[in-house]
N, C-alpha and C positions, 0 to 999 in steps of 0.2 A: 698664512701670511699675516703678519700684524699692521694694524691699522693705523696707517701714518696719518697723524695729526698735521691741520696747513701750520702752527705756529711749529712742528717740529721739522716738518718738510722747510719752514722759512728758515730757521736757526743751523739746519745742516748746510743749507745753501748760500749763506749768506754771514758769512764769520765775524761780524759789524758790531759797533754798538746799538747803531739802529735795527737790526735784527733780533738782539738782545733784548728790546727794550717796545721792540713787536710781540715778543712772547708772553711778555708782563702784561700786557694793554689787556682790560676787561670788554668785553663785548658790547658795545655802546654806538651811537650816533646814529643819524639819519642823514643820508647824502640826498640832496635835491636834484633833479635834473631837468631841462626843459627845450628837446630837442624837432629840429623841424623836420621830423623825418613821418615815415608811413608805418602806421601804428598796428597794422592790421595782425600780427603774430610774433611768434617769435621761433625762431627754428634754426638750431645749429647744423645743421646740412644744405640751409640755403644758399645759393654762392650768390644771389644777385638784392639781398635786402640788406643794407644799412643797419636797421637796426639789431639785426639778427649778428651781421659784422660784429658790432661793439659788444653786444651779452649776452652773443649765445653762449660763449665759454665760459659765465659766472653760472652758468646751471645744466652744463652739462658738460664729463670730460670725457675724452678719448680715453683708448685702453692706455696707452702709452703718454709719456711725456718727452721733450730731447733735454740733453744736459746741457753746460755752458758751448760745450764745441759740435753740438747738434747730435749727439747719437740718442738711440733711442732707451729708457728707459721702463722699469713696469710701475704704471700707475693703479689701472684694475686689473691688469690681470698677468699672471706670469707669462714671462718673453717668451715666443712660438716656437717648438721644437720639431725640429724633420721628423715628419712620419712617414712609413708607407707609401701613402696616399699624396704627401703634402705637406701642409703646416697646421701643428695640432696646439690650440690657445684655452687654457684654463685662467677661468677667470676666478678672483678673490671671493670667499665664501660671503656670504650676509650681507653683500651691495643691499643696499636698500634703497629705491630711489626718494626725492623731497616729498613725494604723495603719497610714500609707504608702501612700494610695490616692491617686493621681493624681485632682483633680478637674476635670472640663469642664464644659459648658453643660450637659450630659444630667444631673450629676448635681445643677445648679441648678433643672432642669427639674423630677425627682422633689423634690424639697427643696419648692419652693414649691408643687406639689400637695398635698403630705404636710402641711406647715405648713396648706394651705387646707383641709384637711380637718379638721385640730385644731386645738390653739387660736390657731394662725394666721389663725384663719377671723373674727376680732376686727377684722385690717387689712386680710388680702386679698380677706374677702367678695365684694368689689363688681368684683373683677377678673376677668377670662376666663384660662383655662388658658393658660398659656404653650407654645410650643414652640422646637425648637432651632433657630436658622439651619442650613439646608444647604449655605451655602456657607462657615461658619465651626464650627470643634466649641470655640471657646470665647465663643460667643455665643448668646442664646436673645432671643426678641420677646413681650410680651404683649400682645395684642389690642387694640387701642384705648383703650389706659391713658394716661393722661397721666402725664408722664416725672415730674415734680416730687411727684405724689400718688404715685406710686410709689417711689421714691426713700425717701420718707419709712413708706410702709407697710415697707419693706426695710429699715428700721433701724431696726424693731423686733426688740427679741431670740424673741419668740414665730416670729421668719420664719427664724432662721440656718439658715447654708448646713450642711448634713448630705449625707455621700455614699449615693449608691444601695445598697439594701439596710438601711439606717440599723436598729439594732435597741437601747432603751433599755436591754437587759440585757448589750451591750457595746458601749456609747455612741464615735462618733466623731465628730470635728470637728477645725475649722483654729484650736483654741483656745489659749491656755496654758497648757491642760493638759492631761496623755494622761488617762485614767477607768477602770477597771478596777472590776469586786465580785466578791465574796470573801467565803464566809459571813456574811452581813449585814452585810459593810464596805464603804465605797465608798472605793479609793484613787484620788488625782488628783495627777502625777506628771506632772514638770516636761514638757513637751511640745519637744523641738526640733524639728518640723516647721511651728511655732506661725506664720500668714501674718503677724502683727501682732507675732514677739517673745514668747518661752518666757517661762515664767515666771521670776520672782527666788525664790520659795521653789524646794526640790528636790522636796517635796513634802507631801500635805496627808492627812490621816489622819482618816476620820469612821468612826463605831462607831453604833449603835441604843440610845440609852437604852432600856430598860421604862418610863419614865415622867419626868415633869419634876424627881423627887426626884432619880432615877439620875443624870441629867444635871447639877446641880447638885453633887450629892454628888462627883461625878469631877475637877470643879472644882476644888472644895476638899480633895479629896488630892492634888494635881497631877498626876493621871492625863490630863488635858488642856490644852489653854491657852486655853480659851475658858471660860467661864460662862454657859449659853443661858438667858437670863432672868432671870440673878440672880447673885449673888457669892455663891457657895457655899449651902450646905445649912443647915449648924445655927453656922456665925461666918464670918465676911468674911474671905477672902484680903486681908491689909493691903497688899501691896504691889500689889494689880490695878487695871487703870483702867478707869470707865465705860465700856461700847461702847454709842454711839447709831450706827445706821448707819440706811438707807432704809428706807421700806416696800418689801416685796416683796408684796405680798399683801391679801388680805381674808378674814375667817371671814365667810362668809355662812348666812344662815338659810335655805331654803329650803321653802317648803310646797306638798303635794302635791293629789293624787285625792282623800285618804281622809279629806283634812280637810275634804270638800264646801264648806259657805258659807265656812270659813274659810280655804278654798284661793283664793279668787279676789284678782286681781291686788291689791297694796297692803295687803294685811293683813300680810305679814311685814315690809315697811317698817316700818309699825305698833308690831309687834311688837317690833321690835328699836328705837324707833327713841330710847327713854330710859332705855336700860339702863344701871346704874351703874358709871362708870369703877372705882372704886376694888375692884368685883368681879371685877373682867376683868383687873386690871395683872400680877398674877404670872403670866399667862398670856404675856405680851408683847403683851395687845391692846388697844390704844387705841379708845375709844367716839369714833364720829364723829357728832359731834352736830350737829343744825338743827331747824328750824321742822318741827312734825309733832306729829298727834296721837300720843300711846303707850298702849297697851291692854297687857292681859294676856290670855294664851290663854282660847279662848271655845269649842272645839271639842268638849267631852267628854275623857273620860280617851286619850290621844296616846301615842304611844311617839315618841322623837325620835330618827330613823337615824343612826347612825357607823361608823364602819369601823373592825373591831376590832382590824387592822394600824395606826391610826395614835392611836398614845399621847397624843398632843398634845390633841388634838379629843376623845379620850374624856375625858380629866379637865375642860375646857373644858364640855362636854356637861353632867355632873354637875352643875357649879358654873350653868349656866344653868337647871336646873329649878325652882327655887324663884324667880328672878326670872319666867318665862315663864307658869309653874303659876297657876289661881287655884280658889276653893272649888270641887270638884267638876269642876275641866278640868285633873289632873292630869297633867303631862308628866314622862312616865319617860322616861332614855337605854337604847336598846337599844343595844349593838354588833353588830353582824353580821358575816360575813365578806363580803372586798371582794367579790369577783363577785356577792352579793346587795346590798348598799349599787348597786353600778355598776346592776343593771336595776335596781333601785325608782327608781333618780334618770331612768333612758331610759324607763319606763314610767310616771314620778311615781305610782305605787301606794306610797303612803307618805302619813301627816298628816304630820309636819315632819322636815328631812334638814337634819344640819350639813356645808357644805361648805368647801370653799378655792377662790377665784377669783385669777391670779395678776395682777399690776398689773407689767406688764412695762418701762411708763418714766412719768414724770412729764407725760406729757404726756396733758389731762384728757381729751380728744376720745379717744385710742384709749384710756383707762383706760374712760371711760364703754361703748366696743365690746366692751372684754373682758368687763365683768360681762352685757351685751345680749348676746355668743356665747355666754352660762354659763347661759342661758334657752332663745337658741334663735339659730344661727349667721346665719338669714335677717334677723334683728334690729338685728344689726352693719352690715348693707349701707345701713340707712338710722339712721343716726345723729341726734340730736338735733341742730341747727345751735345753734352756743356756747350748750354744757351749763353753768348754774351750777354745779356739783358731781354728785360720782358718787350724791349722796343722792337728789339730783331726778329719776335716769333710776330709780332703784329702784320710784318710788312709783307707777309703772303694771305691776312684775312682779312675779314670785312668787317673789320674793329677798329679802330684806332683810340689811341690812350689819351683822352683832353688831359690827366694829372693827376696824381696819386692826393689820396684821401687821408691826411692825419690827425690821429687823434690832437684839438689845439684850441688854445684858449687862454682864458683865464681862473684861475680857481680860488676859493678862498682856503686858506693859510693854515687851520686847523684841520685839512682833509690829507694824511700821507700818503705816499704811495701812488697818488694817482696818475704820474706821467709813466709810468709801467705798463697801467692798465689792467692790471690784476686783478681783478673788482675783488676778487674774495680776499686777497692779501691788504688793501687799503683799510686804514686805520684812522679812528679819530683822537687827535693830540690837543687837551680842553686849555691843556697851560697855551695855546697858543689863538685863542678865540679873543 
């Protein structure tokens, strides 16, 4: 199998002059970033980290990719053929991951357990553990999987391939980019061992806002080249342009144990389900509105858990108590620290928990599994047959959706590409600095 270059993957994809004119572009620039999020790793199998959301997939890909009308295509490894047994997937010779680890079927093998056990567990639920061919070490079979449902669970980014031993505090993959942290920075740096084609920037610079002002404010002294949520702090960078990019995500409401009658299924739907956009927008979160009754909290005075590593969710938190709250069923934000936030959410001993569920393609059937593995992983295996929306699969859990997460901002002008999100395809254009 020959080794598709990203400027050649971009040029077949993409029949443009700006595609054209992406293949010529020499490998240059440094993108800034300065986000208020929790810094603690980075891991493309996570379904409930932000930051994992936005980069896991600049450094690590699935076997698979979809094309423009979502079918599945071979990225590492050729499409799965019926065996015998199953579905039998060869992967591309000479993967090399960004830390120079030779990858085989064994370390596709740990990869898609790993993935099935987090938040991979959204696509692969319903699949039987894989093993390696013994008569091939760059092939592995899963169990009675039909090749086409698999194919397509494999191109999702919550499944990419990660080498044995995989550790999110020095993240590896066949992506376009190498990942390194660095007292709460995470660098991601240009990758030549990339199976798909290094990246076009040289490399990508993220820091830890203390909060959405910090982050804004960096903006607007051109400490960064991003604006996460906004164009500046207290006046507009005049020369920045709008960034709409995708959703990555969801802030979900979550209720527990402690909120007895008001824990039971469908009442955080409820809850969340007529909250005001215009109180939610500086946050970057969009109200996903439908048909549904909307209440206010009914539980007695609440505390509402967050994790006091992530700045984003706690100013978010704040800003939802007086919509939530009513006479006498006061909801305060606690922050806590993460390993207490982590068991109250494994033990649900908590009245209500603000969380992140990550929405890892457009595609609504595995969007609807992710928020059904964010409750409970055996949930995903049986999926609603064609979900109206992700609102309707809420209103039988103990989730409810406050508003979908998009990539938004401001950016400055010489950065392309960046409302795609593609981190490895974004390119820097100097005639426009």
């Amino acid at each position: 199998m020959n080794r598709l270059g990203r400027r050649s993957f971009l040029a077949a994809a993409f029949a443009t002059g700006a595609a054209s004119a992406l293949g010529r572009t020499p490998a240059a620039g440094v993108l800034r970033l300065r986000l208020p999020l929790y810094f603690g790793g980075l891991d493309p199998h996570s379904l409930d980290d932000p930051l994992s959301a936005l980069f896991g997939a600049a450094i690590a890909d699935p076997l698979y990719a979809l094309d423009p009308s979502g079918k599945p295509y071979p990225a590492l490894a050729a499409m799965p053929e019926r065996s015998a047994t199953g579905a039998r997937i060869m992967l591309r010779p000479e993967l090399i991951s960004a830390r120079g680890k030779a990858l085989l079927a064994a370390d596709a093998v740990f990869s898609f357990k790993r993935a099935q056990s987090l938040g991979g567990a959204a696509v692969l639920g319903g699949f039987r553990a894989p093993s390696v061919d013994p008569k091939d070490r760059f092939s592995f079979v899963v169990p009675d999987a039909n090749p086409d449902a698999l194919a397509r669970a494999l191109a999702n980014p919550l499944t990419a391939l990660v080498p044995r031993g995989f550790s999110p505090q020095a993240p590896d993959g066949t992506g376009a980019f190498k990942a390194s942290f660095a007292s709460g920075a995470l660098g991601l740096t240009r990758n030549e061992n990339a199976a798909r084609g290094a990246s076009f920037l040289e490399r990508i610079e993220l820091s830890r806002a203390a909060d959405l002002a910090d982050a804004l404010r960096a903006f607007e002294t051109g400490q960064v080249d991003v604006g996460w949520l906004g164009n500046g702090l207290y006046r507009p960078n005049a020369g920045a342009i709008t960034l709409e990019g995708p959703i990555f995500g969801w802030i979900v409401l979550r209720t527990g144990l402690d909120a007895k009658n008001w824990g039971a299924p469908g009442i955080a739907s409820q809850l969340t389900a007529a909250l005001p956009s215009a109180a939610l927008a500086r946050f970057g979160v969009r109200a996903v509105t439908g048909a549904g009754e909307s209440v206010r909290w009914g539980g007695g005075p609440t505390s509402l858990l967050v994790s006091d590593d992530a700045p984003h969710l706690v100013e978010l938190a704040r800003a939802l108590e007086p919509l939530l709250s009513s006479s006498g069923n006061e909801v305060r934000t606690t922050p806590v620290a993460r390993a207490t936030w982590i068991e109250a959410r494994r033990s649900r001993r908590y009245g209500l928990l603000l969380d992140f569920v990550r929405a890892a393609n457009n595609d609504l059937t595995q969007s609807v599994q992710a928020l059904l593995a964010a409750v409970d992983p055996a949930l995903a295996r049986r999926p609603p047959k064609n979900p109206n929306s992700v609102l309707s699969a809420t209103r039988t859990l103990s989730l409810g959706i406050v508003g979908e997460m998009r990539v938004a901002g401001a950016r400055s002008p010489e950065f392309e590409g960046l409302d795609s999100w593609q981190l490895g395809n974004v390119w820097l254009n100097p005639e426009k600095r």
